[in-house]
Legacy VTK file of the C-alpha trace (Angstrom):
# vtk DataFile Version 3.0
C-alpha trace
ASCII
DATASET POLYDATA
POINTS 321 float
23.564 37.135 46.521
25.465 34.173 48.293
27.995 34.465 50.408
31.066 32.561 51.115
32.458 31.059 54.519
36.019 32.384 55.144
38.219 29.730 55.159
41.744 29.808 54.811
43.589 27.189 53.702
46.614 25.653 55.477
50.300 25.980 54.884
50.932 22.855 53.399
48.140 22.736 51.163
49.194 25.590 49.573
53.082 24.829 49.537
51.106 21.115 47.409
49.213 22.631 45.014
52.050 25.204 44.197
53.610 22.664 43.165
50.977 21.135 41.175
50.253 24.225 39.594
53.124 26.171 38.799
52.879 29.404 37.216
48.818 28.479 37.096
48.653 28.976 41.139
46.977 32.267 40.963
44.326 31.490 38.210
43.525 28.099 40.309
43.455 30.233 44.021
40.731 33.323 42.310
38.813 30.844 40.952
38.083 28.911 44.307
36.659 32.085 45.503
33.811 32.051 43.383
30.277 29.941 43.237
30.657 26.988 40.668
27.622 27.706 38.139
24.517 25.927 38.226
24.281 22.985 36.672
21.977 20.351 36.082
21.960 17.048 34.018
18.653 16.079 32.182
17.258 12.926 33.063
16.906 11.309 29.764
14.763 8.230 31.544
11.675 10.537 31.568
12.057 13.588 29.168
14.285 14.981 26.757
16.673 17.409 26.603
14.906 19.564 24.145
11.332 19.610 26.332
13.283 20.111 29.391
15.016 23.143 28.165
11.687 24.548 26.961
9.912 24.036 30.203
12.818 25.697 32.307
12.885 28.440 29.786
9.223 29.207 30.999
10.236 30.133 34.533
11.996 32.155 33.022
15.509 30.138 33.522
17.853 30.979 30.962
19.462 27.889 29.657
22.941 27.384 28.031
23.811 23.629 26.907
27.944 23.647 26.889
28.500 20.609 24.835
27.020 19.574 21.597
27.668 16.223 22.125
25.908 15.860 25.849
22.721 18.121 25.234
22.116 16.660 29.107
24.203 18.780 30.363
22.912 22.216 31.030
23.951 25.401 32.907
21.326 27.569 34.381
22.712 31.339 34.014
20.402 32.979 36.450
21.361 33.964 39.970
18.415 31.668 41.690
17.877 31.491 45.240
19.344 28.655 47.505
17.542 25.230 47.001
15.619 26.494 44.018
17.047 24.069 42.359
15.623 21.250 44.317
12.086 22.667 45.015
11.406 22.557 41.673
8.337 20.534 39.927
10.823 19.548 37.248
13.377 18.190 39.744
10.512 16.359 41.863
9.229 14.682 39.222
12.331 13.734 38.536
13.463 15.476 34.759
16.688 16.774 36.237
19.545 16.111 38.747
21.145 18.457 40.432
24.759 17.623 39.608
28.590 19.814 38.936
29.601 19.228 35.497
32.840 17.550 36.878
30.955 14.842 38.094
29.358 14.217 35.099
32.486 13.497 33.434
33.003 9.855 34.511
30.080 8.175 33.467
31.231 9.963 29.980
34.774 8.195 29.844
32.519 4.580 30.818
30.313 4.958 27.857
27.819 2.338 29.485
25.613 1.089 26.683
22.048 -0.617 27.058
22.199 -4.561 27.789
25.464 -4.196 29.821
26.322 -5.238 33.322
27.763 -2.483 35.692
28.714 -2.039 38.745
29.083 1.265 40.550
31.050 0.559 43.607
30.440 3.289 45.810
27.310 4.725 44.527
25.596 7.075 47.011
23.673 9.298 46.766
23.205 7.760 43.039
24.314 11.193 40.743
26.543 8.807 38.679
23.758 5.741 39.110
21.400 7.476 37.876
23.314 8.344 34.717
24.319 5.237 33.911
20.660 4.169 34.048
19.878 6.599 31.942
22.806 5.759 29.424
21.520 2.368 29.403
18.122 3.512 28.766
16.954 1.177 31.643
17.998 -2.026 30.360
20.552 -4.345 31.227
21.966 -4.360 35.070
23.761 -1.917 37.599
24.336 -3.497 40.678
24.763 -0.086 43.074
26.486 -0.365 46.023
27.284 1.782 48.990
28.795 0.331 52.403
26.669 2.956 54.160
22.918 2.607 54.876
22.207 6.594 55.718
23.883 7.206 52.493
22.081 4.163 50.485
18.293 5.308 51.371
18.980 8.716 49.303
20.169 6.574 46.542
17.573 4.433 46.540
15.120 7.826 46.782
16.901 9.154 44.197
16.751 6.182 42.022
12.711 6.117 42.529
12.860 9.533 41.548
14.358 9.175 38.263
12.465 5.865 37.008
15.716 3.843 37.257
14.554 0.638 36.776
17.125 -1.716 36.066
19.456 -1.228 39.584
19.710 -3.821 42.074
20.867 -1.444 45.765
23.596 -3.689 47.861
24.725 -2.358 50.981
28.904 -4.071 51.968
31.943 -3.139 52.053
33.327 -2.484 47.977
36.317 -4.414 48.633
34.362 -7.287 50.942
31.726 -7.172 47.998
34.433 -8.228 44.758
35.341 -10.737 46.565
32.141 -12.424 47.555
31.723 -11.642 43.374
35.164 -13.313 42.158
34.709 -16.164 44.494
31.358 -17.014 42.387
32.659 -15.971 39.118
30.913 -13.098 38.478
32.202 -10.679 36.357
31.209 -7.332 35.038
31.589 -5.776 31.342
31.978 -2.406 33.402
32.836 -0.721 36.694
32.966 2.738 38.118
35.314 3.093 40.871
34.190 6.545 41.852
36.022 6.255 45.521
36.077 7.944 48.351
38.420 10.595 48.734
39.839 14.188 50.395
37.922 15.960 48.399
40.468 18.819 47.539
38.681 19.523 43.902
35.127 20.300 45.769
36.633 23.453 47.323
34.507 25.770 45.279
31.110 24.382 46.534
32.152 23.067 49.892
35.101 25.543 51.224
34.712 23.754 54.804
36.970 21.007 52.986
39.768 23.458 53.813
39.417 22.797 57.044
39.325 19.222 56.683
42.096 18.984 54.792
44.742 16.667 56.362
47.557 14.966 55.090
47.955 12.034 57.160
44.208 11.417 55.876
45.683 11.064 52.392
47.756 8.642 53.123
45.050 6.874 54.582
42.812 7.192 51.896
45.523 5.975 49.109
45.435 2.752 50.858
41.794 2.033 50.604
41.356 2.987 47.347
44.292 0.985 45.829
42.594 -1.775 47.968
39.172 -1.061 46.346
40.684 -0.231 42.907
42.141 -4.011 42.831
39.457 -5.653 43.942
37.414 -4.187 41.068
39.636 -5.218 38.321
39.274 -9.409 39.528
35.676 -8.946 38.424
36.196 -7.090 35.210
35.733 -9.259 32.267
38.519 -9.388 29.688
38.160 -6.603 26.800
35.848 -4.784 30.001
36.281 -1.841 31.368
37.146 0.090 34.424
36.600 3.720 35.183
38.426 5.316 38.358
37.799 8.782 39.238
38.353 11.061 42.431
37.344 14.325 43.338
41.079 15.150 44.531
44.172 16.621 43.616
46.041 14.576 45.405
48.413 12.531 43.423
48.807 9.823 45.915
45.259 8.877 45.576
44.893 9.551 41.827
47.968 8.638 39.570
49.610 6.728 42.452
46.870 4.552 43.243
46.298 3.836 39.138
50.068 3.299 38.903
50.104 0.582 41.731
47.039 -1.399 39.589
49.622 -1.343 36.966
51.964 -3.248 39.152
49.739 -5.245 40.222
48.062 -6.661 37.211
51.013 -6.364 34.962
50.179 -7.320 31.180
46.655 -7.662 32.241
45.631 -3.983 32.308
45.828 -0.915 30.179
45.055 2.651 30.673
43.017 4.025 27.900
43.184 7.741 26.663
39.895 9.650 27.832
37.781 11.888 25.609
36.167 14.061 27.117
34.136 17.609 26.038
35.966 19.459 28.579
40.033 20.764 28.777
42.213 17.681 30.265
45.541 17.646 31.499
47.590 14.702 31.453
48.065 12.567 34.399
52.112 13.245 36.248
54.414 10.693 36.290
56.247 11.775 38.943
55.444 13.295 42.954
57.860 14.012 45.291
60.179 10.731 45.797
58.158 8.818 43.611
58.490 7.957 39.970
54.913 6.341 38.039
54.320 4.397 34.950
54.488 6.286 32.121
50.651 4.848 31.155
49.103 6.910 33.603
49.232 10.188 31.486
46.698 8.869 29.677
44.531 9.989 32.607
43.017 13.254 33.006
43.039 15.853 35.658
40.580 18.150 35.357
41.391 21.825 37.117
38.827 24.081 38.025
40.628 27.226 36.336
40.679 25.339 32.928
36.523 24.688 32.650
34.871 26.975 35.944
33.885 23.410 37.075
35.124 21.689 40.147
38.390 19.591 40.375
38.081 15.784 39.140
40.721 13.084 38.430
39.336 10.501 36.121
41.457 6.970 34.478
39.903 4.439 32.214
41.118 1.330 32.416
40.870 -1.989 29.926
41.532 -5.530 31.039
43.069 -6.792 28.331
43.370 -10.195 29.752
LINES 1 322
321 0 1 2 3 4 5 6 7 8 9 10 11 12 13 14 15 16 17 18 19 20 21 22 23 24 25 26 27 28 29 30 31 32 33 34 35 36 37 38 39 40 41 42 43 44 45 46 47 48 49 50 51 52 53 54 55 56 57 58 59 60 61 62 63 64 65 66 67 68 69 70 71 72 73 74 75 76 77 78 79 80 81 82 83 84 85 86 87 88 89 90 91 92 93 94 95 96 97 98 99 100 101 102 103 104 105 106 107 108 109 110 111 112 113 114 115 116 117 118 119 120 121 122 123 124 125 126 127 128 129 130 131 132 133 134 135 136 137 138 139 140 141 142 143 144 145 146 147 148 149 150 151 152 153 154 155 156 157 158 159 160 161 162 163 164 165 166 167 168 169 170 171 172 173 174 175 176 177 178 179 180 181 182 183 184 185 186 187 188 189 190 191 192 193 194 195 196 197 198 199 200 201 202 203 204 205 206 207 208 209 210 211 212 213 214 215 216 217 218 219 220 221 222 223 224 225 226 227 228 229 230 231 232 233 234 235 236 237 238 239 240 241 242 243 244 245 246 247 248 249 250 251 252 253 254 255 256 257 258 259 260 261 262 263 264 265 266 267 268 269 270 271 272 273 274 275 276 277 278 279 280 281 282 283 284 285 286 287 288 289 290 291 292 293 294 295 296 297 298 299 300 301 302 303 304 305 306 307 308 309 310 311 312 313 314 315 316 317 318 319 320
């Protein structure tokens, strides 16, 4: 069995997501305290989901496939040993990624389709890269960037591994990137802004993020990603569009930083309600002093007590002009 690290998590953290969660506090708190479930997305670039399931069956794995309408996605129900995951044959040659079922969920609201040209801002270590690839059947383009070059090699491993064929790997700065992009008019028919963040909805799998946790690095963080949020939306082509997703709580770098691109681009943008095949709650309109656009609902938080996945804050945004 696997044990867990004791963290405890501090004062103010708490006294947040009390009041994030209400009456739910309890449900969110026992469910931090246990493993999220092993899950793994097929890599439809190289096999299906049907053979896949049949050859993990034969280890014996037992497999359970949550959602009728993304057969990728696929839960392993056995109590496997640490990094049995990745030692696999199956995961070497590349017929699965190892990847939490929240973090599936945003290339899901994109809906890349083959022929298209995407960017994925800050792609490392290529989970949501290589899905798009794989959405896209290998056609078309994803330029993939990352501003970090430790963090870019496993992408670029990780693309080898899965047969991604049609990415192009840049390594600059997201925001320093849209502009080079804008200034030569090029312009994409859809982004994922999958940003950096605190990290407050990974607790489950990384509990050191209690630790971590600071405020004041909120705050920071909000900045940069209304910064990189922007600069995406120049280069989206009109009718394109625009996912942003964090793996936070935090409303000042999830509903705040979507409400500010509403300011911003006023009667240029929409946000666009999400479907999704897990529960979603509606994005607030409304933290502490501050008061949002009433648009943002249409973006989804996604709570670890409602789906035993991890925590994930996901808008889709259209440019309508």
């Amino acid at each position: 069995m696997r044990t867990r690290h004791n963290y405890e998590p501090k004062p103010l953290f708490l006294e947040r997501m009390q009041k994030l969660m209400g009456k739910e506090m309890n449900a969110y708190l026992e469910i931090l305290k246990k493993h999220p479930v092993n899950s793994i997305r097929c890599n439809t670039l190289k096999i299906s989901p049907e053979k896949l399931k049949k050859r993990l069956e034969e280890k014996p794995w037992s497999i359970e496939q949550p959602f009728k309408e993304a057969p990728e996605i696929m839960i392993i129900k056995n109590e496997l040993l640490p990094g049995e995951l990745g030692r696999s044959l199956e995961h070497l040659l590349g017929y699965y990624y190892v990847q939490e079922i929240a973090s599936m969920l945003p290339v899901l609201a994109l809906k890349p389709k083959p022929n298209e040209l995407i960017l994925d801002i800050a792609a490392a270590p290529g989970s949501k890269t290589t899905q798009i690839a794989a959405e896209m059947n290998n056609t078309g383009t994803i330029i993939a960037n990352d501003v970090n070059l430790k963090r870019l090699k496993i992408l670029a491993s990780n693309a080898e591994r899965c047969g991604v064929l049609n990415a192009i790997l840049t390594k600059r700065d997201g925001i320093v990137l849209c502009q080079r992009l804008k200034e030569n008019n090029f312009l994409f028919d859809k982004i994922l802004v999958d940003a950096p963040c605190s990290g407050e909805g990974t607790i489950r799998s990384s509990p050191a993020t209690y630790q971590m946790w600071n405020p004041n690095t909120i705050k920071v963080l909000s900045r940069l990603q209304k910064s990189l949020l922007a600069s995406a939306i120049e280069i989206l082509k009109p009718e394109g569009e625009l996912v942003y997703s964090t793996c936070t709580h935090a409303p000042e770098e999830n509903e705040e930083v979507v409400d500010f691109a509403l300011n911003k681009f006023k009667d240029k943008i929409k946000v666009e309600k999400i479907n999704l095949p897990v529960k979603c709650r509606s994005g607030i309109i409304s933290w502490e002093d501050k008061n949002y656009d009433k648009e943002v609902k249409l973006s989804c938080r996604i709570y670890p007590q409602d789906n035993n996945t991890e925590g994930f804050f996901i808008a889709k945004i259209k440019r309508i002009k």
